[in-house]
C-alpha positions in Angstrom: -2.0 227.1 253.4 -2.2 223.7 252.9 0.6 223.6 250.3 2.7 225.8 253.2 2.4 222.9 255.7 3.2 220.0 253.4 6.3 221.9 252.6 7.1 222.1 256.2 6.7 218.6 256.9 9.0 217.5 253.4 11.6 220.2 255.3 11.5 218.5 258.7 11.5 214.9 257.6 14.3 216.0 255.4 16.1 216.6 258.7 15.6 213.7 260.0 17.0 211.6 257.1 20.2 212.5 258.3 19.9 208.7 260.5 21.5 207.2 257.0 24.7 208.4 258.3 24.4 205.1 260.2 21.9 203.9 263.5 22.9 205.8 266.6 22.6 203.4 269.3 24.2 204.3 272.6 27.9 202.9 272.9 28.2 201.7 269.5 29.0 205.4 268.6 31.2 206.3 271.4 28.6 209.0 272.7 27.6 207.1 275.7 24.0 207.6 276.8 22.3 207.3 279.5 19.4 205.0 279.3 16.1 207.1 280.6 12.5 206.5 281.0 10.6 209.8 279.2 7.3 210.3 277.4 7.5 209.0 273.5 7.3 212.7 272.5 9.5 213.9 274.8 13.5 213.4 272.5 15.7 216.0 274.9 17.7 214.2 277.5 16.2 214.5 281.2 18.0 217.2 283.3 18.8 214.4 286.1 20.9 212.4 282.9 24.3 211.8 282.7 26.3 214.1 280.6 27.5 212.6 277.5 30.7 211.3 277.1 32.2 213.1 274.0 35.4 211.6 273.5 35.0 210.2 270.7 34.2 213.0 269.0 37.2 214.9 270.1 39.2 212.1 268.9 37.4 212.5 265.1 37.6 216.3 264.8 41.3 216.5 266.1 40.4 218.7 269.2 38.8 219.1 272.4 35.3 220.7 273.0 33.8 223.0 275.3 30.7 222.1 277.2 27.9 224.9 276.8 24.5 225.7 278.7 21.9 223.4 277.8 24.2 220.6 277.4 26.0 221.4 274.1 29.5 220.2 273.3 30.8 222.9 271.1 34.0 222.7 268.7 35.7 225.7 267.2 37.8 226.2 264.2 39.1 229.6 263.8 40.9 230.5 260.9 44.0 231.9 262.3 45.6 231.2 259.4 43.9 234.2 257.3 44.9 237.8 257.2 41.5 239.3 256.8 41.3 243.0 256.5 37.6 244.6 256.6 37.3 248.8 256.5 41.5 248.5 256.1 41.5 246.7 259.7 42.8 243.4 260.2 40.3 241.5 261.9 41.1 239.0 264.8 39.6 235.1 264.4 38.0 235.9 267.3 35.7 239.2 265.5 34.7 237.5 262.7 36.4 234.4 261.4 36.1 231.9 264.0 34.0 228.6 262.6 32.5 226.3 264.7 30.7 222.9 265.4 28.4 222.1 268.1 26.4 218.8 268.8 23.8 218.2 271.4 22.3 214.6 273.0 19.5 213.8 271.7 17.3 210.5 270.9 19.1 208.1 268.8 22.2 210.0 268.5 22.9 214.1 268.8 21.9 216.9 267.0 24.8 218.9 264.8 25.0 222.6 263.9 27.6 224.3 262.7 29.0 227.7 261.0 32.1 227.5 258.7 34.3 229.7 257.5 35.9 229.9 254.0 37.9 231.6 251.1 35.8 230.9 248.5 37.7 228.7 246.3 36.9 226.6 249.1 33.4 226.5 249.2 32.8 223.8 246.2 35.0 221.3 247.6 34.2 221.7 251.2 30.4 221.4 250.3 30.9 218.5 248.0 32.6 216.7 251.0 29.8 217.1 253.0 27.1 216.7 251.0 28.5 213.1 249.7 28.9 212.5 253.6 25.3 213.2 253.9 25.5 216.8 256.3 23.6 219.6 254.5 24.2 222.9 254.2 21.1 225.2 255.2 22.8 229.0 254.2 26.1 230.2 252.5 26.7 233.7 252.9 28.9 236.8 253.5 29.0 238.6 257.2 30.9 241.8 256.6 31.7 243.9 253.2 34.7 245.1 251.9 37.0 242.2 253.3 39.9 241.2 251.7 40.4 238.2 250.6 36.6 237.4 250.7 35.4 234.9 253.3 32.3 232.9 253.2 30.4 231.7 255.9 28.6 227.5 255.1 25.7 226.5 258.0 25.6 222.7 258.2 23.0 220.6 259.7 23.3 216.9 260.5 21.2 214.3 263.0 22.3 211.2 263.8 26.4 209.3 265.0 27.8 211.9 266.4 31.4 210.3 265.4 30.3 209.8 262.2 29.1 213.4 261.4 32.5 214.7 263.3 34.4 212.8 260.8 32.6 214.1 257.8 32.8 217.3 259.1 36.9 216.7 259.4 36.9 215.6 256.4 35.3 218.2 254.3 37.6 220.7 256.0 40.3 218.7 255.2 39.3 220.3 251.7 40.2 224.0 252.4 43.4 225.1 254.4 41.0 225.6 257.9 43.8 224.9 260.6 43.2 221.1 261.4 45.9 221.3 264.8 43.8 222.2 267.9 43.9 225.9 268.3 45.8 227.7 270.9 44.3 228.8 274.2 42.4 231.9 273.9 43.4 235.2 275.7 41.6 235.9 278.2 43.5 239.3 279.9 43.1 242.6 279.8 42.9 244.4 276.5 42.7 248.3 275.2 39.1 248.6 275.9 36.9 249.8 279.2 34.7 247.1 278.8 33.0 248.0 282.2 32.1 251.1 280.4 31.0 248.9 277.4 29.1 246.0 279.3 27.0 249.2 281.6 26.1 251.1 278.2 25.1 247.5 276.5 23.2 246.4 280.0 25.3 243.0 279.0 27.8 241.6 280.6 30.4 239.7 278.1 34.0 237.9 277.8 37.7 238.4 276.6 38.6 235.7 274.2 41.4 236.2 271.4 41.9 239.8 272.3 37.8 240.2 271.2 34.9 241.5 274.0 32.4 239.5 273.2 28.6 239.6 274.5 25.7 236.7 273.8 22.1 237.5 274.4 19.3 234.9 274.3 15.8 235.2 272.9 13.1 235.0 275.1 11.5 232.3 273.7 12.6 228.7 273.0 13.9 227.4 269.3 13.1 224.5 267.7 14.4 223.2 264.3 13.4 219.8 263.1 11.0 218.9 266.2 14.2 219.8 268.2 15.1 222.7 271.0 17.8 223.9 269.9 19.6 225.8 273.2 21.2 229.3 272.8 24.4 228.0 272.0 23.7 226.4 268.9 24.0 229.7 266.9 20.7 231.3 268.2 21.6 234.0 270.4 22.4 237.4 269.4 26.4 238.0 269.2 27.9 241.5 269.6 32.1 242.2 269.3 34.1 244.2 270.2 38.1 244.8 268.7 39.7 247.3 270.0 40.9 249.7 267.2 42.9 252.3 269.7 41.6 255.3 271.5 38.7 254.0 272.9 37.6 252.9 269.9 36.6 249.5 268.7 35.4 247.4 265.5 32.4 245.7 266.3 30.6 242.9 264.1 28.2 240.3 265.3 24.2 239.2 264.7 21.6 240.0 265.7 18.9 237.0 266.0 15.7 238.1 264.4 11.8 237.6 264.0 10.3 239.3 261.1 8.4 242.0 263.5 11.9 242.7 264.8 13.6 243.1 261.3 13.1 246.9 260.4 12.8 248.3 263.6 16.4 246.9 264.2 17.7 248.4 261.4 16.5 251.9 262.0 18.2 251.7 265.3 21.2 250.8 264.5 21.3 253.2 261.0 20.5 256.2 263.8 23.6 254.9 265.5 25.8 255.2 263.0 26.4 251.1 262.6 26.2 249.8 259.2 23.6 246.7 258.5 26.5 244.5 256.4 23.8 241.2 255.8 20.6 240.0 256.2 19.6 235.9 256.2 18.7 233.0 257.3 20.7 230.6 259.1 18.4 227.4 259.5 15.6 226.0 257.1 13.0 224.7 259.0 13.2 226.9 262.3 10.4 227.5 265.1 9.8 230.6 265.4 11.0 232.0 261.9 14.6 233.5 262.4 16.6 236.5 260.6 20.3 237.1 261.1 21.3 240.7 261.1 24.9 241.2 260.7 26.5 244.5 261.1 30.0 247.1 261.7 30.9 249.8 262.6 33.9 251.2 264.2 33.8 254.2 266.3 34.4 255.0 270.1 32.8 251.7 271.8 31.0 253.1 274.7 28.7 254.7 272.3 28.3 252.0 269.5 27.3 250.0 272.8 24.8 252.5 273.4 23.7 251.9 269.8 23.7 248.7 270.0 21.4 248.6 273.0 18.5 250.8 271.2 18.6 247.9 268.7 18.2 244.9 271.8 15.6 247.3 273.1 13.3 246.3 269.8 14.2 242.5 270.2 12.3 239.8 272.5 15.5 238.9 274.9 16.6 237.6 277.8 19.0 239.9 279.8 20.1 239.6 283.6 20.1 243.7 283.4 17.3 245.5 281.7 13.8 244.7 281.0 13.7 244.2 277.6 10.3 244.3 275.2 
């Protein structure tokens, strides 16, 4: 037990050594902060601050973000230009290939997260960018099976300049053939799918975007990592999607956001559904509460692989604006 707990504390202050990047002192980063008067334990921003000014960081990584709950600037880098087949269907960036970076205020600088995507003859060079940048990878991993070409999928961490760790992120992409001009505006119209039908079988409302449905569900409770919340839209709320495949049909991929308890029960469900469990991993290293990610596919008519996937949130600690949930 005791040897358990200094591990955890070599884990977290290894975190926290990301500050070599370079001191994060209000405007000498170009993330302006907001000076505030808070408890010495207390690192999230008050909910009276001002938001942050990001510029600068659009400026390094070559594209604009996108303000998310809980005051996280997000960044996304799909790989549009990959022809990714899975199951002999070609999967939109928006299904399963769409990487991403998201930072969020914090004392002394902002908080990074992020989930790449790569071929892997990238992987080596993109995580020997980083790593000689000082951001560190926390999981490398497949989503799906039976793609074509392969695609990884790096997790990177990083605390500290928020420029700084935007420009070694754009830097270390700069090392695999990730498109680097900002991406085109998503679609957000109508597509082949009755996603009423879909979003009242799921008891989840979702969102067009890229010609994908696509649903988020919170936890319940809150997440930390390294002493820090880290909000839902840092990577820790489940993700279902939906591609329409014709005929009421549709490929759906995602993760489900895990504690152990949750782990088999999910599986089961979603087996006696007919979806196939495709991984199972970690996404973070030092994560409060422990955290499994439970990817998955299937395609089939979508009104009942929503069904399916709704026993599987019924065995899952969630938030959801519809049904009580366990």
């Amino acid at each position: 037990m005791q040897q358990h707990s200094q591990n955890r504390k070599s884990r977290t202050a290894s975190f926290g050594r990301h500050a070599t990047l370079g001191p994060a002192v209000a405007l000498g980063l170009g993330l302006t902060l907001t000076a505030r008067t808070a408890p010495a334990q207390d690192t999230t921003p008050s909910r009276g601050a001002q938001a942050a000014d990001w510029s600068a960081v659009d400026q390094a990584l070559g594209r604009k973000g996108v303000q998310q709950p809980g005051g996280v600037m997000k960044y996304s880098f799909p790989r549009s230009d990959l022809q990714v087949t899975a199951n002999g269907m070609q999967i939109k960036p928006a299904l399963a290939l769409g990487g991403w970076i998201a930072f969020k205020e914090m004392a002394g600088g902002a908080m990074m997260m992020g989930d790449l995507v790569l071929t892997e003859d990238e992987v080596g060079p993109v995580m020997r960018a980083l790593q000689q940048k000082g951001v560190e990878q926390t999981a490398l991993h497949n989503h799906v099976l039976k793609e074509s070409p392969r695609v990884m999928y790096m997790h990177v961490a990083g605390q500290g300049d928020p420029v700084k760790l935007a420009q070694a992120v754009r830097t270390a992409l700069g090392q695999s053939k990730t498109p680097m001009a900002p991406p085109a505006a998503s679609a957000a119209g109508p597509i082949d799918l009755d996603t009423a039908a879909v979003s009242r079988a799921l008891g989840v409302g979702g969102k067009v975007n890229g010609g994908v449905y696509q649903v988020s569900v919170p936890r319940r409770e809150t997440i930390h990592e390294g002493g820090q919340e880290v909000p839902p839209a840092m990577g820790v709320a489940t993700g279902i999607n939906f591609q329409p495949s014709g005929g009421g049909k549709a490929a759906i991929t995602g993760d489900f956001v895990l504690v152990a308890s949750e782990v088999n029960p999910v599986i089961r469900a979603l087996q006696g559904n007919g979806i196939e469990v495709t991984a199972l991993h970690s996404h973070m290293l030092d994560e409060q509460p422990r955290l499994f990610f439970m990817h998955f596919w299937a395609n089939d008519d979508a009104t009942k692989l929503a069904r399916g996937l709704r026993a599987a949130l019924d065995r899952m600690a969630i938030k959801t604006a519809g049904r009580a949930s366990r």
